[in-house]
C-alpha positions as CSV (number, residue, x, y, z in Angstrom):
1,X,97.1,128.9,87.3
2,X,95.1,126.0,88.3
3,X,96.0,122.8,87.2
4,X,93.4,119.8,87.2
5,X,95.5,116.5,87.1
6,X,92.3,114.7,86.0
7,X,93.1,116.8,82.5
8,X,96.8,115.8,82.8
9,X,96.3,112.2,83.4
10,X,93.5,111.7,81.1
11,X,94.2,108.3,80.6
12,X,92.5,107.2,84.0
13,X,93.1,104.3,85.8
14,X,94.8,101.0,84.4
15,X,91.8,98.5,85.2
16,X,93.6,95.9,83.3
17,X,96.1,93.7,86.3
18,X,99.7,93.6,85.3
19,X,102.5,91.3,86.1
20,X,105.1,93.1,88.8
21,X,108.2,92.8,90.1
22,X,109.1,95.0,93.2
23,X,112.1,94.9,94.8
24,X,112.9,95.9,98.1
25,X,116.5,95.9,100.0
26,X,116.6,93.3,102.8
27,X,115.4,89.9,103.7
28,X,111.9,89.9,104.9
29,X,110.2,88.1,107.4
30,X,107.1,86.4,108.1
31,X,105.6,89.1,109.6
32,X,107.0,92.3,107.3
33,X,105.6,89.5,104.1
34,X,102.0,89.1,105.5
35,X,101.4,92.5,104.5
36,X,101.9,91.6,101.0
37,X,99.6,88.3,100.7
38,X,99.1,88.7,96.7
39,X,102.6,88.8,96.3
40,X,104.8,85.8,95.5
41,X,108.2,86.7,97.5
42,X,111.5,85.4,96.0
43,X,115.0,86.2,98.0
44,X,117.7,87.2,95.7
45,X,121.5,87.9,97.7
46,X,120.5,90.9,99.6
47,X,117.1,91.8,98.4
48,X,113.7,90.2,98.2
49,X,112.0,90.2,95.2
50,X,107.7,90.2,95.2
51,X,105.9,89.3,92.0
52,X,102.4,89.4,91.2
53,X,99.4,90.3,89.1
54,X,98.3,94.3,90.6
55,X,95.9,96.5,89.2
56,X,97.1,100.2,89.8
57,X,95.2,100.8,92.5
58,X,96.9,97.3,94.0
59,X,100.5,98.2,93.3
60,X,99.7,102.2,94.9
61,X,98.4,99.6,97.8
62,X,101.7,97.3,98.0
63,X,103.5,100.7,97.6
64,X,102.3,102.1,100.8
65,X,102.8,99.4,102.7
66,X,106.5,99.4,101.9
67,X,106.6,102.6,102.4
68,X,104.9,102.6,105.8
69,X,106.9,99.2,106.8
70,X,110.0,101.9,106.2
71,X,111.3,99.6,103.5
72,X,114.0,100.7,100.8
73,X,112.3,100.2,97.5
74,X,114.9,99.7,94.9
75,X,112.9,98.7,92.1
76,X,109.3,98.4,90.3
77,X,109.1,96.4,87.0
78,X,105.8,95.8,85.0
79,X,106.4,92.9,83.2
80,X,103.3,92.4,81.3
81,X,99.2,92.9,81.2
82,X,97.7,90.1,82.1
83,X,96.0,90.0,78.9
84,X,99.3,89.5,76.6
85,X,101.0,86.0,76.5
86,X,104.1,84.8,78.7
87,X,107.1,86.2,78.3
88,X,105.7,89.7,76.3
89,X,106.4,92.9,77.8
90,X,104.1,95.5,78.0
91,X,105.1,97.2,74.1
92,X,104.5,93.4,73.1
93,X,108.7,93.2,73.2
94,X,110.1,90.3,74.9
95,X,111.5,91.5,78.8
């Protein structure tokens, strides 16, 4: 059987940006953080945090860059749509 993910996934793409968080395991430098220039980076003990506003397409983008920089990704969280107010999750809960 034939499955067309374009039936599965009807919703399409999420045009709207959302607020992310991405962690990644490590301290980066200059040079691993250029390849994230919409990202706000944010060091935290042994990890370092990136935040920022990413359409899907975007955060597939920042995600293959960590993957090909051979980071360890630990952690995505979508904080918000762009569209909601501060501090509203995406459900319209509080984070």
């Amino acid at each position: 059987m034939r499955v067309h993910w374009e039936r599965l996934h009807h919703r399409g793409m999420d045009a709207e940006p959302a607020l992310y968080t991405i962690r990644v395991n490590g301290h980066l430098g200059p040079t691993a953080l250029s390849a994230f220039p919409t990202m706000v980076p944010h060091r935290y003990t042994a990890h370092t945090v990136l935040t920022g506003h990413l359409d899907q397409s975007a955060l597939y983008g920042v995600l293959a860059a960590i993957e090909a920089l051979g980071l360890d990704l630990l952690e995505v969280h979508k904080l918000a749509h762009a569209s909601e107010g501060p501090g509203r999750g995406a459900a319209g809960e509080s984070p």
